[in-house]
N, CA, C and O of each residue as an XYZ file, in Angstrom:
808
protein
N       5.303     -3.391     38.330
C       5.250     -4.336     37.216
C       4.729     -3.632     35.968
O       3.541     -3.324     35.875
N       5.517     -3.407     35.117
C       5.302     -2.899     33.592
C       4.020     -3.986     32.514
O       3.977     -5.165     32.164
N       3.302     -2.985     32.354
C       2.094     -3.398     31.901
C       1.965     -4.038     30.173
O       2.481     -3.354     29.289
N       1.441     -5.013     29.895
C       1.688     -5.989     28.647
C       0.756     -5.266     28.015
O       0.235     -4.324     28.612
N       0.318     -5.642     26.456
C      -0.336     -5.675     25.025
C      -1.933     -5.544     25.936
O      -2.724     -4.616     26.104
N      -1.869     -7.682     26.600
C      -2.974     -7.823     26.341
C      -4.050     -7.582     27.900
O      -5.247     -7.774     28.116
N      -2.910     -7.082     28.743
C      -3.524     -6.066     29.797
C      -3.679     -5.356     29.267
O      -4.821     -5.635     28.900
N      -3.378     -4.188     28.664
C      -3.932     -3.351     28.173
C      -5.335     -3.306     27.533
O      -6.272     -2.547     27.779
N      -5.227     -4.393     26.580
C      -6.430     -4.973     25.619
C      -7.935     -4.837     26.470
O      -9.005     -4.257     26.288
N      -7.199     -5.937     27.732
C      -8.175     -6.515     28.792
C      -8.798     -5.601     29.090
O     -10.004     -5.755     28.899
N      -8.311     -4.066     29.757
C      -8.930     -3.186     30.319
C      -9.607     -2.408     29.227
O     -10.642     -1.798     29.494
N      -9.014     -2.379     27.812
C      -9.970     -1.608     27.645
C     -11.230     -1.990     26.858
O     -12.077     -1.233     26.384
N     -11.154     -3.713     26.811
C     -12.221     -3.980     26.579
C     -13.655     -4.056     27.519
O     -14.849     -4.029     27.218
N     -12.704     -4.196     29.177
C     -13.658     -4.715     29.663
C     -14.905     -3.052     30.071
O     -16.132     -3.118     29.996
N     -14.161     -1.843     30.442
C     -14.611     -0.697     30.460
C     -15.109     -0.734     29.266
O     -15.560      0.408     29.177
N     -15.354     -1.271     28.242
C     -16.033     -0.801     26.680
C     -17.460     -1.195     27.081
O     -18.449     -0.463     27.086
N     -17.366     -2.666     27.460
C     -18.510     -3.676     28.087
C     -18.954     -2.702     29.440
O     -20.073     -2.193     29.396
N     -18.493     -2.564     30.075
C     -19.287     -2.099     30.966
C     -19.970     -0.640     30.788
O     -20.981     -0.292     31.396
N     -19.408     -0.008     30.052
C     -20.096      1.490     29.349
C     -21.356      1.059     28.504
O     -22.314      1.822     28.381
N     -21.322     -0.154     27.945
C     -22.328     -0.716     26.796
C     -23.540     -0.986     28.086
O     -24.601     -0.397     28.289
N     -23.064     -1.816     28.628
C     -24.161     -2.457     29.768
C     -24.835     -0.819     30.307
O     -25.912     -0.234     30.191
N     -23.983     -0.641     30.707
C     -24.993      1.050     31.933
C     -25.498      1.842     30.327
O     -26.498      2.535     30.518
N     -25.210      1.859     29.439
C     -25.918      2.783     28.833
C     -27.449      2.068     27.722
O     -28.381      2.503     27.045
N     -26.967      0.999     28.073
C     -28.370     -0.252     27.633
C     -29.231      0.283     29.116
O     -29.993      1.238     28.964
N     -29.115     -0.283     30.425
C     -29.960     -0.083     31.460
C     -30.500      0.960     31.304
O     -31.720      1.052     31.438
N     -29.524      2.288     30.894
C     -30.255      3.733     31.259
C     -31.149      3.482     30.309
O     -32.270      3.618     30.800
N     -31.202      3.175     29.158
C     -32.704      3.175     28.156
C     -33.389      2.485     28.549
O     -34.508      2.995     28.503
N     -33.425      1.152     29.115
C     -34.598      0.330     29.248
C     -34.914      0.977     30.768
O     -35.990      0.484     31.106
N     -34.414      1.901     31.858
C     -35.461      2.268     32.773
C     -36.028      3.057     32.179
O     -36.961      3.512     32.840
N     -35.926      3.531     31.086
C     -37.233      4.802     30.673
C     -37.949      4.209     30.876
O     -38.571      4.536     31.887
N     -38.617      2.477     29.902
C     -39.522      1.777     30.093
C     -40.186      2.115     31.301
O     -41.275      2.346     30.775
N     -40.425      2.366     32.735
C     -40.506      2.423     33.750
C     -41.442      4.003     33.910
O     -42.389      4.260     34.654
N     -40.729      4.879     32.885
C     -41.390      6.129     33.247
C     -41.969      6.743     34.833
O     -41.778      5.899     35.708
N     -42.331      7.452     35.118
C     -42.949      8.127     35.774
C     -44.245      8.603     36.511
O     -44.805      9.281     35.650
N     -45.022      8.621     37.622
C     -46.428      9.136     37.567
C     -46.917     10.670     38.027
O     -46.651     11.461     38.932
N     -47.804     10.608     36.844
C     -47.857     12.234     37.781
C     -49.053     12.687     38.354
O     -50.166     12.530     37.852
N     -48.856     13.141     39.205
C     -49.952     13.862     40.277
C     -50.288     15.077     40.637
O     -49.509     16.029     40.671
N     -51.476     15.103     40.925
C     -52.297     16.412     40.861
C     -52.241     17.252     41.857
O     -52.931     16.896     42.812
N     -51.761     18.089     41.971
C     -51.782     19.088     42.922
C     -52.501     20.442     42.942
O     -53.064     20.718     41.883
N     -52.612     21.479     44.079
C     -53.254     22.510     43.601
C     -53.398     23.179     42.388
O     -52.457     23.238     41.596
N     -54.875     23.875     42.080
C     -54.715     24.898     41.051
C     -54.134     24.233     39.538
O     -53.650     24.938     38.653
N     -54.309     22.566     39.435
C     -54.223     21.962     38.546
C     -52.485     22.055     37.948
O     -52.062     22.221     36.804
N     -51.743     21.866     39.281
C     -50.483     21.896     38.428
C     -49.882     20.137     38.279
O     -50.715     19.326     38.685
N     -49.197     19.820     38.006
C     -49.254     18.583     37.839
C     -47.314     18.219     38.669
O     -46.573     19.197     38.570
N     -46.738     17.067     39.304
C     -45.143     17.215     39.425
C     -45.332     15.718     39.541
O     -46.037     14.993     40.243
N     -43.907     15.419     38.022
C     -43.741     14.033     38.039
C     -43.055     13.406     39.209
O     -42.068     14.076     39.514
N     -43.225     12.351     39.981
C     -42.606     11.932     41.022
C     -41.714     10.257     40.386
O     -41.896      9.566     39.384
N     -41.066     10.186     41.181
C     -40.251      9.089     40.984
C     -39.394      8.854     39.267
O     -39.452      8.056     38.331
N     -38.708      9.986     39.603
C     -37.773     10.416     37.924
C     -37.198      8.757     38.219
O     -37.115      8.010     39.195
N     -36.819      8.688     36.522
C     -36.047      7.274     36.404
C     -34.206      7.908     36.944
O     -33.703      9.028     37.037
N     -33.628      6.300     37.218
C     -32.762      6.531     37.704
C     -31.635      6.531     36.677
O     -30.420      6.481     36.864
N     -32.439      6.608     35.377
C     -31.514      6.176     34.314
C     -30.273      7.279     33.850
O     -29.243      7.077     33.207
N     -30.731      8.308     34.353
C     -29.482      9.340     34.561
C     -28.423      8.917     35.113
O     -27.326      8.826     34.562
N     -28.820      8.486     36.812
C     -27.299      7.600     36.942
C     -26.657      6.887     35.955
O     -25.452      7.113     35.845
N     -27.244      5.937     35.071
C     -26.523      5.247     34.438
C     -26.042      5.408     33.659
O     -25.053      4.788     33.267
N     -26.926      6.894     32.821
C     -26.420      7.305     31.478
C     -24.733      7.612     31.893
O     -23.851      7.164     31.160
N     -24.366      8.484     33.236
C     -23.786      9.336     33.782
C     -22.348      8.324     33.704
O     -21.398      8.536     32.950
N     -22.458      7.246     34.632
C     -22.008      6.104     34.609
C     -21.323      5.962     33.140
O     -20.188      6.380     32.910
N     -22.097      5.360     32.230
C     -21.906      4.949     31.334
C     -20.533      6.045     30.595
O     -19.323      5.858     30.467
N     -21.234      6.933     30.316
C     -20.299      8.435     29.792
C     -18.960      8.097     30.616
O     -18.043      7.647     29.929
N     -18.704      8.261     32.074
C     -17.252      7.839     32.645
C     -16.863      6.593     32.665
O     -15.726      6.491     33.127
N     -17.490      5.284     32.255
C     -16.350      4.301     31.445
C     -16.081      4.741     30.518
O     -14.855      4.823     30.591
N     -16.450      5.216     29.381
C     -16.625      5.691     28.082
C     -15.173      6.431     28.150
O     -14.266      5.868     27.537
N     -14.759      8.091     29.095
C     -14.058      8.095     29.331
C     -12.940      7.781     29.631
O     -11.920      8.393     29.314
N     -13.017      6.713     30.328
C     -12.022      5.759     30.748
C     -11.187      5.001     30.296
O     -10.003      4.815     30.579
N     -12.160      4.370     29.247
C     -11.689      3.629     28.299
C     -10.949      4.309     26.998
O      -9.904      3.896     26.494
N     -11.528      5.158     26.673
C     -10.654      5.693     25.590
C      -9.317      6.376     26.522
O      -8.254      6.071     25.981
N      -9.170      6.999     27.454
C      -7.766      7.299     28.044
C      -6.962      6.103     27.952
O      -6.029      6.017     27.153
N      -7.307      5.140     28.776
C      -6.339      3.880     28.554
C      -6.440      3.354     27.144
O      -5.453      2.675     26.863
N      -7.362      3.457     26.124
C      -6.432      3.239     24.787
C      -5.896      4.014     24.413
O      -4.947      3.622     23.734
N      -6.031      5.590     24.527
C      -4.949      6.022     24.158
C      -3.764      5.948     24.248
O      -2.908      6.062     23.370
N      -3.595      5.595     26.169
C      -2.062      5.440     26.249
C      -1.817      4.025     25.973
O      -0.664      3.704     25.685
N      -2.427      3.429     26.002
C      -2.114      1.838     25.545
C      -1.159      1.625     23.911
O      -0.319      0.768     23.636
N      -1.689      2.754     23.063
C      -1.072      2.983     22.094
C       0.085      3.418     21.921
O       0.683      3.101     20.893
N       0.725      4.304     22.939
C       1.478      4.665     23.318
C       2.634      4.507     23.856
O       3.706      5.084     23.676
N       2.241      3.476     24.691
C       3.004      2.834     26.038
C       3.917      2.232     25.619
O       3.769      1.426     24.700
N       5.495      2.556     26.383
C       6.615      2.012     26.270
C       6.376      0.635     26.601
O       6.464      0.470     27.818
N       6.156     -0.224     26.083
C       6.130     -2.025     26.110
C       7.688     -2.560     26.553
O       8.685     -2.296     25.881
N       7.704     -3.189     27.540
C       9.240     -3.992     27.781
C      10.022     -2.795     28.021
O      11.157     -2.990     27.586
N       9.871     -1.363     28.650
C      10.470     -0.338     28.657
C      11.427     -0.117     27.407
O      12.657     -0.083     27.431
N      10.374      0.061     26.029
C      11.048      0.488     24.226
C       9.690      1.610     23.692
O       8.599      1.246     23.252
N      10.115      2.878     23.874
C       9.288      3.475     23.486
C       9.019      3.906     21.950
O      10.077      4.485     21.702
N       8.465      3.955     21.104
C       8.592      4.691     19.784
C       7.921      5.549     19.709
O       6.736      5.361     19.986
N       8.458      7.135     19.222
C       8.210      8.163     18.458
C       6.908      8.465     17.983
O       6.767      7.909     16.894
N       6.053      8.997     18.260
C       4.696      9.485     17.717
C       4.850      9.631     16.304
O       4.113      8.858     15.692
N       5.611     10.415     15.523
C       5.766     10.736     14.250
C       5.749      9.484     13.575
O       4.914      9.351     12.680
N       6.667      8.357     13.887
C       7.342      6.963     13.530
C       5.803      6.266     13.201
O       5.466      6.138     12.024
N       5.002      5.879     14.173
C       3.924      5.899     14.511
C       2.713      6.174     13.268
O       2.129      5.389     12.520
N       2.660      7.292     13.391
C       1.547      8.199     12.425
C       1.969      7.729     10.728
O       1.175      7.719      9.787
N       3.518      7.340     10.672
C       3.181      7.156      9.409
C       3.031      6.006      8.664
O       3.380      5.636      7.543
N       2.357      5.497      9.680
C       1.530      3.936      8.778
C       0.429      4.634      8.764
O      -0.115      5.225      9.697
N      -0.009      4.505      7.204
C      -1.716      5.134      7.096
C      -2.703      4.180      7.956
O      -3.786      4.646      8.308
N      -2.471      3.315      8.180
C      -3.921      2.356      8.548
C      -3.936      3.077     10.024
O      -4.791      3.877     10.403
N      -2.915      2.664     10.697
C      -2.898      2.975     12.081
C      -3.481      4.235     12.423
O      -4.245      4.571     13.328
N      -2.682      5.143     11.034
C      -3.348      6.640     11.752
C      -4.844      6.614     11.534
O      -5.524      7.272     12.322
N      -5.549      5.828     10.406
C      -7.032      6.258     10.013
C      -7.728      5.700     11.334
O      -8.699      6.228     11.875
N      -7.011      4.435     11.810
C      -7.698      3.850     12.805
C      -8.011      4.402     13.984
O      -9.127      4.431     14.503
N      -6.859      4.905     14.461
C      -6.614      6.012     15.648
C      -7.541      7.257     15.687
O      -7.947      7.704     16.760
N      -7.853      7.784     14.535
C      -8.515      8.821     14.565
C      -9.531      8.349     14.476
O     -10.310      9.124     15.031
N     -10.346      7.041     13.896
C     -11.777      7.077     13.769
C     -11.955      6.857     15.500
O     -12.957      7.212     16.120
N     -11.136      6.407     15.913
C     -11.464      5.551     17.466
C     -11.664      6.951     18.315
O     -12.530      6.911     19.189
N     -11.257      7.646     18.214
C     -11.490      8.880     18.648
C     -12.294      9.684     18.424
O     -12.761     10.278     19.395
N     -12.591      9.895     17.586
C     -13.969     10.737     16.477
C     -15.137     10.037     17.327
O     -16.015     10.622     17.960
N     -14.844      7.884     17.127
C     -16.468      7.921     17.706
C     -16.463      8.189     19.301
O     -17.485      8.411     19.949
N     -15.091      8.130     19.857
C     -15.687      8.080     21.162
C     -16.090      9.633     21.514
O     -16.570     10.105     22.544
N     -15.889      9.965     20.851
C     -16.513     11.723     20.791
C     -17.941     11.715     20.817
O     -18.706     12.257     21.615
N     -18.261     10.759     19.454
C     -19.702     10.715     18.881
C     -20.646     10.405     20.197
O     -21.610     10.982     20.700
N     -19.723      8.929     20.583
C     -21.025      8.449     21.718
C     -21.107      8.855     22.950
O     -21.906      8.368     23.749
N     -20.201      9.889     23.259
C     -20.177     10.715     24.579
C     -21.443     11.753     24.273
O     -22.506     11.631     24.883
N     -21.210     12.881     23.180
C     -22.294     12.944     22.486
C     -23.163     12.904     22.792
O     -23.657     13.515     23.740
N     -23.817     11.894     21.827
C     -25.042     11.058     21.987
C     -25.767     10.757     23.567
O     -26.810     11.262     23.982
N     -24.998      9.919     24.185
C     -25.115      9.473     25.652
C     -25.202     11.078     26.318
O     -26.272     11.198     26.914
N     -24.531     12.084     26.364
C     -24.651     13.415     27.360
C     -26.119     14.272     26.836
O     -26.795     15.030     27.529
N     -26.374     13.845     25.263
C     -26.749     14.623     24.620
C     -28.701     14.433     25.188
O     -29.355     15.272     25.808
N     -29.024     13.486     24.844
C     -29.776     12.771     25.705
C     -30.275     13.104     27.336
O     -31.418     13.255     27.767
N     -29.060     13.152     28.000
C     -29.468     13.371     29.667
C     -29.293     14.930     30.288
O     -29.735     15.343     31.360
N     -28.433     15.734     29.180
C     -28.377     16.867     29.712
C     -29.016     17.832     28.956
O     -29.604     18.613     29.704
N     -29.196     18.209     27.346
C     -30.232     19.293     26.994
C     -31.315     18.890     27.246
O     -31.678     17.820     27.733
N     -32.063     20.074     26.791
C     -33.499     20.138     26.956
C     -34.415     19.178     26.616
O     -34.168     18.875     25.449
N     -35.363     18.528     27.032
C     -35.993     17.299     26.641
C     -35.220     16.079     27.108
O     -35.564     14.928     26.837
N     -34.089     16.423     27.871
C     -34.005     14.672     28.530
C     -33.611     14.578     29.571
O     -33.367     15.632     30.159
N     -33.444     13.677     30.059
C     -33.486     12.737     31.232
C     -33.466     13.811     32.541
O     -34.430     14.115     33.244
N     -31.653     14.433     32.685
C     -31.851     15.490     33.270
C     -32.795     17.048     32.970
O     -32.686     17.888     33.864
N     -33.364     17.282     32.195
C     -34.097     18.146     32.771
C     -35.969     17.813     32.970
O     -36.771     18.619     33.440
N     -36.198     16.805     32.602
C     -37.333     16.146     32.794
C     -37.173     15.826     34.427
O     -38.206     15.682     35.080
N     -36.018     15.729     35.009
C     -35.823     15.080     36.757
C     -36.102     16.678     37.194
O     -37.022     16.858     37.991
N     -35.496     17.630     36.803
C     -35.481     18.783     37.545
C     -36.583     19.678     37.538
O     -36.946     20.409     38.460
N     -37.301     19.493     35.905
C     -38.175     20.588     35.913
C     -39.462     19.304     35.938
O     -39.820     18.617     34.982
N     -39.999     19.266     37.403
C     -40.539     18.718     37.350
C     -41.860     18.844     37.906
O     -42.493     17.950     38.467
N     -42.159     19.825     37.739
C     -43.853     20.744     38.290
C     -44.398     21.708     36.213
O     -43.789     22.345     35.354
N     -45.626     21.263     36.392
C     -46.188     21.983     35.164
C     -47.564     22.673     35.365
O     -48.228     22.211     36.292
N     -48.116     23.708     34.655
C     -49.324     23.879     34.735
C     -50.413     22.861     33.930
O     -50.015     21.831     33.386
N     -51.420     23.151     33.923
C     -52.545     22.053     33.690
C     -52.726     20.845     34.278
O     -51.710     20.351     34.766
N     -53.832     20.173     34.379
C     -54.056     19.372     35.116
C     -54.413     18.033     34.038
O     -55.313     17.240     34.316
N     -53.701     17.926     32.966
C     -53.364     16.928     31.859
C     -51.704     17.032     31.723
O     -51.039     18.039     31.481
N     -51.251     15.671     31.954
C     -49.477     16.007     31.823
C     -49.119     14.670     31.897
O     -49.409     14.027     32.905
N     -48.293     13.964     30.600
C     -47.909     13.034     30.856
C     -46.748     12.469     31.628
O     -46.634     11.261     31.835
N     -46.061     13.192     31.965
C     -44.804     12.892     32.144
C     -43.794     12.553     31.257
O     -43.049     11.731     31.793
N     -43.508     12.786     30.319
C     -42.616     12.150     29.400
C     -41.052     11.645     29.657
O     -40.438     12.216     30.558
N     -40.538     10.842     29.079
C     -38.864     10.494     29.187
C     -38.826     10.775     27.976
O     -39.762     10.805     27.177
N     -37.101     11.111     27.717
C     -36.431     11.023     26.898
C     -36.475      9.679     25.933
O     -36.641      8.491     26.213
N     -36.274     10.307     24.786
C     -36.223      9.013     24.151
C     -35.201      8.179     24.389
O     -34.041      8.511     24.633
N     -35.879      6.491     24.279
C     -35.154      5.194     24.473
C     -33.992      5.083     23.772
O     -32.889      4.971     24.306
N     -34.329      5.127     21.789
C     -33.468      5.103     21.375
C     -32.445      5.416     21.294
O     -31.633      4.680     20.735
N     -32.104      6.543     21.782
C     -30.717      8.045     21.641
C     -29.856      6.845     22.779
O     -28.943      6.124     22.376
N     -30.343      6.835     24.143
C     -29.494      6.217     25.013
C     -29.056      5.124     24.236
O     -27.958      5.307     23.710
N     -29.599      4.046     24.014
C     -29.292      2.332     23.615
C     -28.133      2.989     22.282
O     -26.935      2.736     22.405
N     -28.570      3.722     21.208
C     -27.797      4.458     20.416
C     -26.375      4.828     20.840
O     -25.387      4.450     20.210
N     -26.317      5.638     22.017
C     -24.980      5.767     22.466
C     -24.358      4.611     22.804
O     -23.349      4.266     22.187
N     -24.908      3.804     23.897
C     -24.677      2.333     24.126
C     -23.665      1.541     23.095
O     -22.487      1.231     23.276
N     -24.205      1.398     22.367
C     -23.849      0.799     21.067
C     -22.562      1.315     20.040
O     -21.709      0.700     19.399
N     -22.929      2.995     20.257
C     -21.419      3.672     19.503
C     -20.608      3.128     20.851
O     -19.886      2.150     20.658
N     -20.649      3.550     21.894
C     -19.894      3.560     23.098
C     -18.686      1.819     22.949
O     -17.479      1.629     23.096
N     -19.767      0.996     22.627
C     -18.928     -0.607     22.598
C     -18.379     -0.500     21.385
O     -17.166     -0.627     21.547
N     -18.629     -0.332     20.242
C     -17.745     -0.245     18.741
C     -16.668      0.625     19.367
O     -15.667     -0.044     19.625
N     -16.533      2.226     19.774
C     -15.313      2.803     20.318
C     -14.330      2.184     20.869
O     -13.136      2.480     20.817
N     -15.027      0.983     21.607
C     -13.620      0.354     22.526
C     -13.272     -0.902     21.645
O     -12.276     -1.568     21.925
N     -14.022     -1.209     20.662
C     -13.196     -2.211     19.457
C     -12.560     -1.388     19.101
O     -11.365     -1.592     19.313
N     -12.813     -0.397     18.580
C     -11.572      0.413     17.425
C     -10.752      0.451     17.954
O      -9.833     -0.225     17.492
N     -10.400      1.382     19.521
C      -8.984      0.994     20.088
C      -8.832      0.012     20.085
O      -7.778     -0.177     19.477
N      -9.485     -1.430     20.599
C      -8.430     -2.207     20.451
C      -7.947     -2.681     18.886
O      -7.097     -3.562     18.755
N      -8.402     -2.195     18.037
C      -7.468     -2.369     16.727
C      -6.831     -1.421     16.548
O      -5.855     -1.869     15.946
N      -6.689     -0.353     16.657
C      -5.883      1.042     16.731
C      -4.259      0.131     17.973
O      -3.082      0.021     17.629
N      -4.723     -0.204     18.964
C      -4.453     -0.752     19.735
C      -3.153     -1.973     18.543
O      -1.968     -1.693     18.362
N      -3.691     -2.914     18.095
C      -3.134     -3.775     17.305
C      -2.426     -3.365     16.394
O      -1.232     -3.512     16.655
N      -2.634     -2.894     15.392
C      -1.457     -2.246     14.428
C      -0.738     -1.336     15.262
O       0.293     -0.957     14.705
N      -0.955     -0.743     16.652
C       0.319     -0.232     16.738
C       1.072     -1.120     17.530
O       2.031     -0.801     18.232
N       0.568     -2.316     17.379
C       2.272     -3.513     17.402
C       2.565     -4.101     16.300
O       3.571     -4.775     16.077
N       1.651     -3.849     15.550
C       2.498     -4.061     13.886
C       3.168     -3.029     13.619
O       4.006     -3.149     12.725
N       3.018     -1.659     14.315
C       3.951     -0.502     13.619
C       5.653     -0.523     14.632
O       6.767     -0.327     14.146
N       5.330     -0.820     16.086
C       6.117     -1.110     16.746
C       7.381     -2.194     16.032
O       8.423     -1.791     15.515
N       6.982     -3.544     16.164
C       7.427     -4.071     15.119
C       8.233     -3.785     13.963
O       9.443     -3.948     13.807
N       7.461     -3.381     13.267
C       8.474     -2.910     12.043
C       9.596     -1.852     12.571
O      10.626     -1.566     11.960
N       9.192     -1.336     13.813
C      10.242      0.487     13.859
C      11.310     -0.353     14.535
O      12.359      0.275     14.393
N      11.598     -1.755     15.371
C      12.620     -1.833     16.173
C      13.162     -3.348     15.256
O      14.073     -4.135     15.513
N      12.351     -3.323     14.337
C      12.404     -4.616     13.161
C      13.776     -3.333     12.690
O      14.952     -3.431     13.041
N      13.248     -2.323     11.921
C      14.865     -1.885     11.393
C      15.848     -1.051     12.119
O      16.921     -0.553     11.777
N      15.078     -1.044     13.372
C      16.773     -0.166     14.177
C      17.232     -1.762     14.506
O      18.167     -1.605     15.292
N      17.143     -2.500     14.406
C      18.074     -3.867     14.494
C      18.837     -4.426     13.733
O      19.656     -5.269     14.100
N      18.625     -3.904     12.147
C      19.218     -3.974     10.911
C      19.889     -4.086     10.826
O      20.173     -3.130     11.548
N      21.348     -4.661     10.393
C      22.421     -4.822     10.487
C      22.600     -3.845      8.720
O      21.758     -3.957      7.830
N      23.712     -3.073      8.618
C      23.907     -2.163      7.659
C      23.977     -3.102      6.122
O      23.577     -2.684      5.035
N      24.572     -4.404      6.378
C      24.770     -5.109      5.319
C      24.100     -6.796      5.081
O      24.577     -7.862      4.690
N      22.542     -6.259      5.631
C      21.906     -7.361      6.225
C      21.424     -8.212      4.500
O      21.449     -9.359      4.052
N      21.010     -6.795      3.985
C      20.801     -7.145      2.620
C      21.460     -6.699      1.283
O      20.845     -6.287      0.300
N      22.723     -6.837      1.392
C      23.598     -6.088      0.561
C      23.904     -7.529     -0.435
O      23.701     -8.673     -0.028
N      24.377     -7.219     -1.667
C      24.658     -8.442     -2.556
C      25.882     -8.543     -2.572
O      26.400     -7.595     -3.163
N      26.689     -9.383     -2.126
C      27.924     -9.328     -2.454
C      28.235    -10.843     -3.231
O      27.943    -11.983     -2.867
N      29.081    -10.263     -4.672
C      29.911    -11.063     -5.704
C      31.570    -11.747     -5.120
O      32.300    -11.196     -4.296
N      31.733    -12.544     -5.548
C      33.435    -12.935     -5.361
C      33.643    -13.222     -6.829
O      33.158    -14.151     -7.475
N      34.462    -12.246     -7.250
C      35.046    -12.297     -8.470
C      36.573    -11.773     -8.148
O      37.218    -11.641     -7.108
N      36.916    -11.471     -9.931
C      38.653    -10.767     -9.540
C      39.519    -11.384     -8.585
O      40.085    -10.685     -7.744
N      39.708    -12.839     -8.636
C      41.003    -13.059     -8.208
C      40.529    -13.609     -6.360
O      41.395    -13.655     -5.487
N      39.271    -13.914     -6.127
C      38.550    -13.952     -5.051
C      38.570    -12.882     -3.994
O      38.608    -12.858     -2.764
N      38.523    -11.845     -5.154
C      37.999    -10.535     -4.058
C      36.651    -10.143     -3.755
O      35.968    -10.050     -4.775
N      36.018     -9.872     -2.640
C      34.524     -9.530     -3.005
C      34.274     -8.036     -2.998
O      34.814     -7.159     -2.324
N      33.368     -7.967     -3.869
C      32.991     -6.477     -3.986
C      31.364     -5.965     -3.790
O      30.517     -6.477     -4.522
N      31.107     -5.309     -3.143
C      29.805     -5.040     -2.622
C      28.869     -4.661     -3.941
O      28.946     -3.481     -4.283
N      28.176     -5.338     -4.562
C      27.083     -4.494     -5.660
C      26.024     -3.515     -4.779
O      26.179     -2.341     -5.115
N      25.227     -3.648     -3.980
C      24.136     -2.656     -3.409
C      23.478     -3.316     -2.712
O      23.983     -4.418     -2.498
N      22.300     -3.094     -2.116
C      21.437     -3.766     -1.324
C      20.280     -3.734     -1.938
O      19.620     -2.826     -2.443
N      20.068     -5.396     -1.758
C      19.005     -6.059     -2.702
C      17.287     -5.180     -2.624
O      16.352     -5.590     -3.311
């Protein structure tokens, strides 16, 4: 069964929502933090890392997800009628749209990886998790950066779906004039004796 507009829509709104949700959770388990304990020779190892890595992790592959299926959603032969990429690109709106939708889902992958995998977050606070001195708070990553991605992450999957929308207004128009009839808008006079003669198209 060949897949519609607002299946398309559906999925990639609902992966937008669910990337928003896991990358909200992963910030609010920071709340939760960590305790740390004392071990020999005053070294200190945080125990019970948050689990918010899973979610960040999570979050990042809807994120994924969702922008693949808008991409091809944009794409997709509808009613088996495909149109031309080029055809496509040259409505300015569509193209600015298309590209911002892409740019952010760049941004909030980003953001969201940026957070759990360099230095200072989530993942390496889980791994490096023994210190010297016998003062050590344990720290998490900051709250904000995650909820931050969160948030680009759900705007990304609006933009496709408006990237999404004008390209059935561009669709539209491209099979609006291969349907044209050659003399759909041509002016024609009856003069001379009731002959008609073609002036041009209006």
């Amino acid at each position: 069964m060949a897949a519609t507009v607002k299946q398309m829509a559906a999925i990639v709104s609902m992966l937008g929502v669910v990337s928003f949700i896991l990358g909200i959770v992963a910030g609010r388990k920071n709340l939760v933090g960590r305790t740390p304990i004392l071990l020999y020779d005053g070294i200190v190892t945080c125990m019970c890392p948050p689990v918010s890595v899973v979610f960040a992790y999570l979050s990042v592959a809807f994120l994924i997800a969702f922008t693949k299926f808008g991409y091809i959603s944009v794409f997709y032969p509808y009613k088996g009628k495909s149109v031309p990429h080029s055809e496509m690109f040259k409505h300015s709106t569509f193209t600015t749209f298309f590209h911002i939708a892409f740019f952010s889902s760049g941004v909030a992958s980003y953001v969201l990886l940026r957070s759990t995998l360099i230095t200072g977050g989530e993942l390496a606070h889980l791994t490096i998790n023994i210190h010297n001195g016998p003062i050590y708070e344990c720290p998490t990553a900051k709250i904000d950066i995650l909820e931050v991605g969160a948030v680009l992450s759900l705007l990304s999957s609006m933009l496709w779906l408006v990237a999404l929308m004008l390209a059935g207004n561009a669709r539209e128009e491209f099979f609006g004039k291969a349907t044209l009839k050659p003399y759909d808008n041509a002016v024609v006079v009856n003069c001379c004796n009731g002959k008609l003669f073609l002036l041009g198209l209006a």
